[in-house]
C-alpha positions as CSV (number, residue, x, y, z in Angstrom):
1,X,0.0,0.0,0.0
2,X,1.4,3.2,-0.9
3,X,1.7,5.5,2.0
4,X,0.9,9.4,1.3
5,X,3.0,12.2,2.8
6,X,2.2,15.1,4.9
7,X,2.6,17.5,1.4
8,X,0.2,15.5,-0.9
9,X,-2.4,15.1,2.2
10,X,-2.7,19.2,2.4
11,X,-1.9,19.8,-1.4
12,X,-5.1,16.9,-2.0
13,X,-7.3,18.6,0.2
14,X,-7.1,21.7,-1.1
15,X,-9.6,22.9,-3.5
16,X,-8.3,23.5,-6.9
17,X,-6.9,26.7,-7.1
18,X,-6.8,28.1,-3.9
19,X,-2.9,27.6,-3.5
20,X,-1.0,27.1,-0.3
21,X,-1.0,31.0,-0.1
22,X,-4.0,33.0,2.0
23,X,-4.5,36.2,0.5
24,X,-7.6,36.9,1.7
25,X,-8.5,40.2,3.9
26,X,-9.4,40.2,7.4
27,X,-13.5,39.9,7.5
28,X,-13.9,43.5,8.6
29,X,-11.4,46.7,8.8
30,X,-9.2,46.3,11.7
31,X,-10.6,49.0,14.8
32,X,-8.6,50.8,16.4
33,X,-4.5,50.4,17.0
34,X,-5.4,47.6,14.6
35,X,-6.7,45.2,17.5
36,X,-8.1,41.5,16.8
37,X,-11.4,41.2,17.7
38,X,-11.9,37.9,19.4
39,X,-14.9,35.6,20.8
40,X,-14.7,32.4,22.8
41,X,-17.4,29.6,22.5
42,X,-17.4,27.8,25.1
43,X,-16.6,29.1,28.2
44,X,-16.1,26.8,31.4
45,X,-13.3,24.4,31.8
46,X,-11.0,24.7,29.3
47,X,-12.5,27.9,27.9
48,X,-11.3,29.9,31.0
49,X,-8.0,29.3,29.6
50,X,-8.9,30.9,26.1
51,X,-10.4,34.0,28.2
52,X,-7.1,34.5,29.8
53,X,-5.4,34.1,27.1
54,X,-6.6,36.2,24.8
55,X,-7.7,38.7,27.8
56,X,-4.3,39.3,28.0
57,X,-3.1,39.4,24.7
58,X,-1.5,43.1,23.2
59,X,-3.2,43.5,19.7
60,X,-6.3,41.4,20.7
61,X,-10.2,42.7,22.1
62,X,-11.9,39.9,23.7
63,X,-15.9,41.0,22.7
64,X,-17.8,38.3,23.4
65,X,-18.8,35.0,25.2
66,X,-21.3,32.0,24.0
67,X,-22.3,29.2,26.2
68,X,-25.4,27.1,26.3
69,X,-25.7,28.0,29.8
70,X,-26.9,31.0,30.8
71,X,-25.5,31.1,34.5
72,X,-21.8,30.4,33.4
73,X,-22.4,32.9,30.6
74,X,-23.5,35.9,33.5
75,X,-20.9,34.3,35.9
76,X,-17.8,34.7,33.1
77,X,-19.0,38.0,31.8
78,X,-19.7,39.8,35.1
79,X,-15.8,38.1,36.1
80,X,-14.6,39.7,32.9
81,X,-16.3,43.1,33.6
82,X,-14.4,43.4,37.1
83,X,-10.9,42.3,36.0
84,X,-11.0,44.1,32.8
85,X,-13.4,47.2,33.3
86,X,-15.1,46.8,30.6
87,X,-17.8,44.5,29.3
88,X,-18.4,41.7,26.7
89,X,-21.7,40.5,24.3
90,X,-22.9,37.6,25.3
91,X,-24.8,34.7,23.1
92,X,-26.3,31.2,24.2
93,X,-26.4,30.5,20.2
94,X,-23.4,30.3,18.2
95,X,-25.7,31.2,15.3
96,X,-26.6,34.8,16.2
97,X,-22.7,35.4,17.6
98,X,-21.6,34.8,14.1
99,X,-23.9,37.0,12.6
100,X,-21.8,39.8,14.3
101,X,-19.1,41.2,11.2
102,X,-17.6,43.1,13.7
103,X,-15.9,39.8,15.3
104,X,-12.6,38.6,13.3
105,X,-12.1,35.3,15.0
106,X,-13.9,32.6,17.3
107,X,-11.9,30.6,19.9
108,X,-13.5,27.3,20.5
109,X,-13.7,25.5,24.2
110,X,-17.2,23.7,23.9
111,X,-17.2,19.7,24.3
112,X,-16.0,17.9,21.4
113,X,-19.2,17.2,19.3
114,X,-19.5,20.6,19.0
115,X,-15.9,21.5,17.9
116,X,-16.1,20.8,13.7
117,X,-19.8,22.5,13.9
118,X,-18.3,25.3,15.2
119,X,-15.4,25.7,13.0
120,X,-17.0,25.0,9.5
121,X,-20.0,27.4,10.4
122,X,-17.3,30.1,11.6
123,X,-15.1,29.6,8.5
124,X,-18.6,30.1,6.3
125,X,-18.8,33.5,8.4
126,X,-15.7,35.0,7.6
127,X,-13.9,34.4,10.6
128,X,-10.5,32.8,12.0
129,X,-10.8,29.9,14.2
130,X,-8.7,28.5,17.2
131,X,-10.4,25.1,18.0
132,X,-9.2,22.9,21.3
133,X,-8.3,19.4,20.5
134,X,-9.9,17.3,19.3
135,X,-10.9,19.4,16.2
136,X,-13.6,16.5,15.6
137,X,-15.9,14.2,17.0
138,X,-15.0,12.1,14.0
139,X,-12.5,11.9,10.9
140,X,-15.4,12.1,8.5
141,X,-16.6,15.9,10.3
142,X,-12.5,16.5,10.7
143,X,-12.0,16.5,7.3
144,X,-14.2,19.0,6.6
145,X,-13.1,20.9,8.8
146,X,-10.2,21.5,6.9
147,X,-11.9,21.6,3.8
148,X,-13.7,24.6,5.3
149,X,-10.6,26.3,6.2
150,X,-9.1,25.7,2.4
151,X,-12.0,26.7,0.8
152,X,-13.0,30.1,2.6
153,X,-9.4,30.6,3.4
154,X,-9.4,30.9,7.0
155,X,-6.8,30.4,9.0
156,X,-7.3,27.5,12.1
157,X,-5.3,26.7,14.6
158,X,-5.4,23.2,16.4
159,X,-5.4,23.7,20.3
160,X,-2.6,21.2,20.3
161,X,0.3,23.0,22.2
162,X,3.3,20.9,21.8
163,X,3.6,22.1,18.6
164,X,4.3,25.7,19.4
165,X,7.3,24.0,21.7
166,X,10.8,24.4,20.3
167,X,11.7,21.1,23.1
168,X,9.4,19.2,20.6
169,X,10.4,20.3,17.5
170,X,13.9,19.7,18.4
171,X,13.1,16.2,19.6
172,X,11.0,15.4,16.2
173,X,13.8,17.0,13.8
174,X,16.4,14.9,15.8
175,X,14.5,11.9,14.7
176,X,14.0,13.1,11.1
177,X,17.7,13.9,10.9
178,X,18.5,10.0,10.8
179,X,21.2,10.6,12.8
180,X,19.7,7.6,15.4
181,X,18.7,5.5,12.6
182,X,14.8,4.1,11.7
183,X,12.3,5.4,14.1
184,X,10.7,1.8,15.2
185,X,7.9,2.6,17.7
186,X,6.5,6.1,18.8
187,X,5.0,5.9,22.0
188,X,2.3,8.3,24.2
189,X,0.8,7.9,27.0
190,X,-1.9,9.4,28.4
191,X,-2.7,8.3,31.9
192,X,-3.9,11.0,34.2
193,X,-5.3,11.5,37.5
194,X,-8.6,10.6,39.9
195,X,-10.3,13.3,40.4
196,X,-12.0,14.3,36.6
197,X,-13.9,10.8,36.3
198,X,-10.9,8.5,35.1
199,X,-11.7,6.0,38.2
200,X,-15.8,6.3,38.9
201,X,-18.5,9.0,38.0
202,X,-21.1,6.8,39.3
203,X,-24.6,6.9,37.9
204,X,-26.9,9.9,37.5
205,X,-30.3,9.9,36.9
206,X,-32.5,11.0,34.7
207,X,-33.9,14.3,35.2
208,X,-35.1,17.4,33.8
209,X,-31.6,19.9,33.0
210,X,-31.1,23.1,34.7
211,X,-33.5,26.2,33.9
212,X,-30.2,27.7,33.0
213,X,-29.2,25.6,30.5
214,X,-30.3,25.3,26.9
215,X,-29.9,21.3,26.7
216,X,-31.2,21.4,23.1
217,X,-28.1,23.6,21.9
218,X,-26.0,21.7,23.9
219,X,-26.8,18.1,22.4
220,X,-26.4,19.8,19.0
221,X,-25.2,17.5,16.4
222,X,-25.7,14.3,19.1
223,X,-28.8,12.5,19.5
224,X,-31.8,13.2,21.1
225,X,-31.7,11.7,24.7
226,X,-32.7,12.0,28.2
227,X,-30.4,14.3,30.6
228,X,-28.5,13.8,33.3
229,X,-25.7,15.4,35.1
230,X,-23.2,13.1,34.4
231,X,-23.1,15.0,31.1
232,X,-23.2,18.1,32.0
233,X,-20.6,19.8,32.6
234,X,-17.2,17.4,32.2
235,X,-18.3,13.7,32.5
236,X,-19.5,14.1,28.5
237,X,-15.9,12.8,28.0
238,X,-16.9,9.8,28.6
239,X,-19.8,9.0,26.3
240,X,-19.6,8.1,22.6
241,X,-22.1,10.4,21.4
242,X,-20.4,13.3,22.8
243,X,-16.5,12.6,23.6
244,X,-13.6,10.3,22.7
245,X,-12.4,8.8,25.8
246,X,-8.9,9.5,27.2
247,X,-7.6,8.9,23.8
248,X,-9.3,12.1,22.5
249,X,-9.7,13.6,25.5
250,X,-5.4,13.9,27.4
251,X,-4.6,11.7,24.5
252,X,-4.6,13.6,21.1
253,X,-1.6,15.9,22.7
254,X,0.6,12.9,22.9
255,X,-0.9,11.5,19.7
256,X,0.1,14.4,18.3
257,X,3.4,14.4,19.4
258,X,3.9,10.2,18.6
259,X,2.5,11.5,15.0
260,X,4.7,14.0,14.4
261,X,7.6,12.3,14.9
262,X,6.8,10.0,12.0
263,X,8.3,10.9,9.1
264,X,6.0,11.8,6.6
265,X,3.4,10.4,8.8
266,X,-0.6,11.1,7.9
267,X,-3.1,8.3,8.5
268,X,-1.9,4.7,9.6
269,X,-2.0,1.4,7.1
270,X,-3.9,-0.6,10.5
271,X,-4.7,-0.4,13.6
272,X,-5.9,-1.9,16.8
273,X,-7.1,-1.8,20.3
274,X,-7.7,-3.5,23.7
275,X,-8.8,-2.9,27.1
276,X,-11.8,-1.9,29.3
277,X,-13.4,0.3,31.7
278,X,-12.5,-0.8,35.4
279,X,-13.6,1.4,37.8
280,X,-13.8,1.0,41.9
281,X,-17.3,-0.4,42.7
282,X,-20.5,1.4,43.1
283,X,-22.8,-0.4,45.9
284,X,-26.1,-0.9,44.3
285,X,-24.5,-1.8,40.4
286,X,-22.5,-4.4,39.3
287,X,-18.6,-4.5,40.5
288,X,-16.7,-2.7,38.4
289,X,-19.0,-0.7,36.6
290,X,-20.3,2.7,36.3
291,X,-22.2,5.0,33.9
292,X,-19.6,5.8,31.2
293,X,-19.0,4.2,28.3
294,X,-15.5,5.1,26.8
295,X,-12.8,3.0,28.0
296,X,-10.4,4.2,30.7
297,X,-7.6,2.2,30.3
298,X,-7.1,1.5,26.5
299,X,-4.0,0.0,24.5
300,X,-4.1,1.2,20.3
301,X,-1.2,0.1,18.1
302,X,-0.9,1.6,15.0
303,X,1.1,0.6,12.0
304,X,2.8,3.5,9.4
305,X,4.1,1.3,6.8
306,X,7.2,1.0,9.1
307,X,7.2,2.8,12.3
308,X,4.6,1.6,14.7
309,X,2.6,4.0,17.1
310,X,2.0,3.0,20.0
311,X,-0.7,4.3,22.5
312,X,-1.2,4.1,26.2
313,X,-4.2,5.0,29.0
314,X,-4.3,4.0,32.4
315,X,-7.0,5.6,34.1
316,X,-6.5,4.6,37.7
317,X,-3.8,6.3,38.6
318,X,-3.0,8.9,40.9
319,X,-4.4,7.6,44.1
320,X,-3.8,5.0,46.4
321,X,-5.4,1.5,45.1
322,X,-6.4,-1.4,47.3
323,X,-2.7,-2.4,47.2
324,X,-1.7,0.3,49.5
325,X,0.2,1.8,46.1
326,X,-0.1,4.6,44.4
327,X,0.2,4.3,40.9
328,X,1.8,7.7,39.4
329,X,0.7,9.7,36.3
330,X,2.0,8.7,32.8
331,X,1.3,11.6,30.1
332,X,4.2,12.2,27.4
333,X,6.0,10.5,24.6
334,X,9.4,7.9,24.1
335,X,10.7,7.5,20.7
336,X,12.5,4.1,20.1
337,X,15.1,4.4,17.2
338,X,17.8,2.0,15.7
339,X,20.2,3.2,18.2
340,X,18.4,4.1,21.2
341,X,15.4,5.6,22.9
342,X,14.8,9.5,22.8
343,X,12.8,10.5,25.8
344,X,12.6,13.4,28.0
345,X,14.4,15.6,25.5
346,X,17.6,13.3,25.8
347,X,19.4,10.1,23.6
348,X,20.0,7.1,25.1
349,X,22.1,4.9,23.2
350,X,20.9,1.5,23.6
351,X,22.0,-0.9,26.3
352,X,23.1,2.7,28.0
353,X,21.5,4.5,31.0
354,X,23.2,7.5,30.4
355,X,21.9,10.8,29.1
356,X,23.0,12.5,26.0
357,X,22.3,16.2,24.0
358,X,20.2,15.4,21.2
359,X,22.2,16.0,17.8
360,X,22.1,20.0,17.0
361,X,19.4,20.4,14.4
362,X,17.6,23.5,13.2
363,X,13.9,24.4,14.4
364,X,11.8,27.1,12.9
365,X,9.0,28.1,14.7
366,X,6.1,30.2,13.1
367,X,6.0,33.7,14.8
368,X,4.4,34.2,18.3
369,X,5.5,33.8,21.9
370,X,2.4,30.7,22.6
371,X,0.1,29.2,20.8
372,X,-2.5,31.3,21.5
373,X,-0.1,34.1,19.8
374,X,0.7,32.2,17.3
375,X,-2.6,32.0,15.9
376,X,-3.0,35.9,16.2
377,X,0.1,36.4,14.7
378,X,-1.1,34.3,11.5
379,X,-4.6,36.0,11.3
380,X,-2.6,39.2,10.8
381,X,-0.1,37.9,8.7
382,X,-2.7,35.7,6.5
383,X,-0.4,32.8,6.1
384,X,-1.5,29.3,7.3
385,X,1.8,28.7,7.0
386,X,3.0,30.4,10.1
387,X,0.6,28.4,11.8
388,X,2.4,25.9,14.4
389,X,-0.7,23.8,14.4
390,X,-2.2,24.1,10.8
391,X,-6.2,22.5,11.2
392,X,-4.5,19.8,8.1
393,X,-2.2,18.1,11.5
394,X,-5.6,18.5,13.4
395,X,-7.7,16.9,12.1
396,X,-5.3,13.8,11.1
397,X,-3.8,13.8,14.9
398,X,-7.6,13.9,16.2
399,X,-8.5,11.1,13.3
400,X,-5.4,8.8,14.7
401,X,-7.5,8.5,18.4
402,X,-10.6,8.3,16.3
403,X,-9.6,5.3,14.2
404,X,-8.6,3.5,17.4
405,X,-11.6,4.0,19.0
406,X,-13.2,2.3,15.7
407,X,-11.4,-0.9,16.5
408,X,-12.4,-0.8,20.6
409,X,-15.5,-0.3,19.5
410,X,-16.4,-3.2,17.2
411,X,-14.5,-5.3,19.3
412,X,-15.7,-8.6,21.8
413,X,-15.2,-9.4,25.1
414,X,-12.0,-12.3,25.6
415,X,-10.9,-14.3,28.0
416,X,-8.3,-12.6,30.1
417,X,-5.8,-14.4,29.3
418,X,-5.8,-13.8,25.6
419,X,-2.3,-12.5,24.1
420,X,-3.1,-11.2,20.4
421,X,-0.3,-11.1,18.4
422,X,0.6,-7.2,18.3
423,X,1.8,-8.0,21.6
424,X,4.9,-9.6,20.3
425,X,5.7,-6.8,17.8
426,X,7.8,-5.0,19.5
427,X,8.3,-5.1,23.7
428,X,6.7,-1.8,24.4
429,X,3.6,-3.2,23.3
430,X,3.8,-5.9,25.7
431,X,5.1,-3.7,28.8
432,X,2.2,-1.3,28.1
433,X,0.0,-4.6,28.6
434,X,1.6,-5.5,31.5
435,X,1.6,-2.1,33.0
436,X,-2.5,-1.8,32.4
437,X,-3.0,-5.3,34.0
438,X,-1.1,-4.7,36.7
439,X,-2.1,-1.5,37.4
440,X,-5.7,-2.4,37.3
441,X,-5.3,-5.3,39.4
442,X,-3.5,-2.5,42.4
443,X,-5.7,0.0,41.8
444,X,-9.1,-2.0,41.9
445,X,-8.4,-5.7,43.0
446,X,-9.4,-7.0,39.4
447,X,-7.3,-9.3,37.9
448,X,-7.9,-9.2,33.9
449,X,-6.3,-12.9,33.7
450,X,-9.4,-14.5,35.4
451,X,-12.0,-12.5,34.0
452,X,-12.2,-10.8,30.2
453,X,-11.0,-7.8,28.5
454,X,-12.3,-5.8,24.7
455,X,-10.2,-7.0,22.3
456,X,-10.8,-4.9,18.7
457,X,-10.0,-6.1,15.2
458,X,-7.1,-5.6,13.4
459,X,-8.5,-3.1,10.6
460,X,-6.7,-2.2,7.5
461,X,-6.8,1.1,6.8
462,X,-6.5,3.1,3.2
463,X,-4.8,6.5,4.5
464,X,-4.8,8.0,0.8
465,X,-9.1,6.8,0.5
466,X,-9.2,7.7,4.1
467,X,-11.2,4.7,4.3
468,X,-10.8,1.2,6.1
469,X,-10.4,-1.9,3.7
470,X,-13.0,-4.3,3.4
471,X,-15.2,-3.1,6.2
472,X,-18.3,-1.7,6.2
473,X,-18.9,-1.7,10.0
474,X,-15.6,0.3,10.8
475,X,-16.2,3.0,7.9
476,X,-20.1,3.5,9.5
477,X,-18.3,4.6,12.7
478,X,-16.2,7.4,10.6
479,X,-18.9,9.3,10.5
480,X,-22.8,9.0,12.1
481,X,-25.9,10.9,11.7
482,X,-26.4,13.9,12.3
483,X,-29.6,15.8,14.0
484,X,-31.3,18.2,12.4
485,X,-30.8,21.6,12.2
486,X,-26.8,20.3,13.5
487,X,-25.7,18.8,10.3
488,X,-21.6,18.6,9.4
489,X,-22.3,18.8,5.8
490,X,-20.5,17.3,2.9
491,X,-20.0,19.9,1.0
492,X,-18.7,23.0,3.1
């Protein structure tokens, strides 16, 4: 199978015509001293981040706030109003915020099934996007995403971070230098503490949502369904209709990151992935169990033609387990070459414990102090390429988790003791095993060996067709229905 490169991914996705180049002006005339005018969608969590950010930014007017909930709304304006003296708009609808052509750009913090919505209809708008990771629920609505951003040339920037890090670019230009030989296996792992939901969130019942909230906006593209506060206002992470798990949740940083490092990595030839959700019992439910769906600890392998990728989530870390241990956090990336492992911005030659410089390489970084300024910085310069985090890396970073989620998800409960063969590809694959069965078995008391595990298919996938081989199950889960009025189009 003939494996495409970075350049004729972006170059094929680009409508014909349009060029590399964005010449386009800004959608409105620049106010005064020439400031960005900026809104964030979105704006708990995560989204308190963007408020800082751009809050703070020289250059940039923060004008307006959109959330689906109408206390967080008054609560984050009437904050913003006291820190900054002076007031913002506020929307619950996305709709009637783009409608404003006095706004240049939207910066997006709402939960994931929201994210490519949000971009596309911004991008129809006129405006610039920054969207947090994932950029998509799924590939099919990642795509076009990008297709958005080529055809109405807008400039969007990916909300993965790592890549406005010179310690990253280093690391990922040492590999590309071949200075170490073949990469062999690009690891992440993304296995994060107790207290956001990765060990229990219980159950929830169903009830009737908050006055405050307008649950109808907030389901948007998702299906109809009952609410209940598990949802609302981080547990949606863990539900399929709404988030991605660990993997696209912590995860697509690293995945980023294990991606990158690939050379001329885009979309992997197969993939696969294994494991469960183990949490500490709930009296009243079966052991074990509670209301999410989405795996917490979660093994993917993925195969680039050469180089494997190799994934890792532990959930139950970070607090004491039955064992009396406490199992510590596991969230960045190891990069196993022909003559050593780079990790933690060092080489080690193989068979050696001792620390060296990385080979001197040259890094160019596109222009701005963060990543936040770096996509300012491009929105006045007009040229996706100063973007550190181009949507074209998004959305095939965000895809990666995606595709691995496609193979837990058609996958059938084995006996415990079941060792597929990926196991024996390389011996990370098999210490990451290890180090979820054992850590499970600590945290919880379950031992995987005597009772059964998820165990996904090995899927071939078609990176240049963007489609899986041979399987009509795994390409329905690229994509799913859409409700209406929330509809990711297919032609932008």
């Amino acid at each position: 199978m003939t494996h495409i490169t970075r350049r004729q991914f972006v170059k094929g996705s680009v409508a014909a015509g349009l060029g590399m180049a964005l010449a386009t002006p800004m959608s409105r005339v620049l106010g005064a001293n020439n400031d960005i005018r900026v809104a964030v969608v979105g704006i708990n969590g995560r989204g308190s981040d963007h408020i800082k950010a751009f809050g703070d930014m020289k250059g940039v007017r923060l004008v307006a706030f959109c959330d689906v909930d109408r206390k967080v709304l008054g609560n984050k304006a009437q904050a913003f109003e006291k820190k900054y003296s002076r007031k913002v708009d506020t929307y619950v609808d996305i709709r009637k915020l783009l409608e404003n052509k006095d706004i240049d750009a939207i910066s997006i913090a709402t939960p994931n099934h929201w994210h490519s919505l949000a971009t596309i209809w911004a991008c129809q708008a006129g405006k610039d996007v920054y969207v947090e990771k994932p950029c998509s629920h799924n590939p099919f609505e990642g795509h076009k995403c990008l297709d958005a951003a080529r055809k109405y040339r807008r400039i969007v920037q990916h909300g993965t971070q790592s890549r406005s890090s010179k310690s990253w670019a280093r690391q990922v230009a040492a590999i590309a230098s071949g200075k170490y030989g073949k990469l062999l296996v690009s690891k992440g792992a993304a296995s994060k503490g107790s207290a956001t939901g990765r060990w229990s969130i219980g159950f929830k019942p169903i009830k009737e949502p908050p006055e405050t909230l307008d649950y109808n906006l907030w389901l948007g593209p998702a299906p109809e369904q009952p609410y209940h506060e598990n949802l609302v206002h981080y547990n949606w992470h863990w539900f399929w209709d709404f988030g991605n798990g660990e993997i696209g949740n912590q995860g697509v940083h690293e995945m980023d990151k294990a991606r990158w490092a690939i050379p001329g990595g885009t979309l992997p030839q197969s993939v696969i992935s294994m494991g469960g959700r183990w949490v500490n019992s709930t009296e009243g439910h079966p052991p074990f169990t509670d209301q999410a769906q989405t795996p917490n600890c979660q093994l993917t392998i993925m195969d680039f033609g050469g180089p494997l990728l190799v994934f890792e989530v532990i959930g139950l870390v970070d607090r004491v387990g039955v064992d009396g241990k406490k199992y510590p956090n596991n969230v960045g990336n190891e990069f196993y070459l022909e003559a050593g492992v780079i990790k933690g911005g060092k080489f080690y030659p193989k068979g050696s414990d001792q620390a060296e410089d990385l080979v001197a390489v040259d890094v160019k970084m596109g222009p701005g102090g963060d990543h936040f300024e770096n996509f300012i910085e491009a929105v006045r310069s007009r040229k996706m390429e100063d973007l550190n985090a181009d949507i074209a890396d998004g959305y095939l970073s965000a895809a990666c988790c995606q595709l691995g989620n496609v193979s837990y998800r058609l996958g059938e409960q084995v006996a415990g003791t079941t060792k597929p063969d990926v196991l024996g590809k390389h011996e990370e694959i098999a210490k990451s095993w290890e180090r979820v069965s054992e850590t499970v078995k600590g945290a919880i008391g379950l031992d995987i060996s005597k009772n059964t595990y998820q165990l996904g298919p090995m899927l071939t996938f078609d990176p240049k067709a963007e489609k899986f081989v041979g399987n009509a199950k795994a390409d329905a889960l690229l994509t799913r229905p859409y409700r209406k009025p929330f509809v990711v189009p297919e032609q932008v």
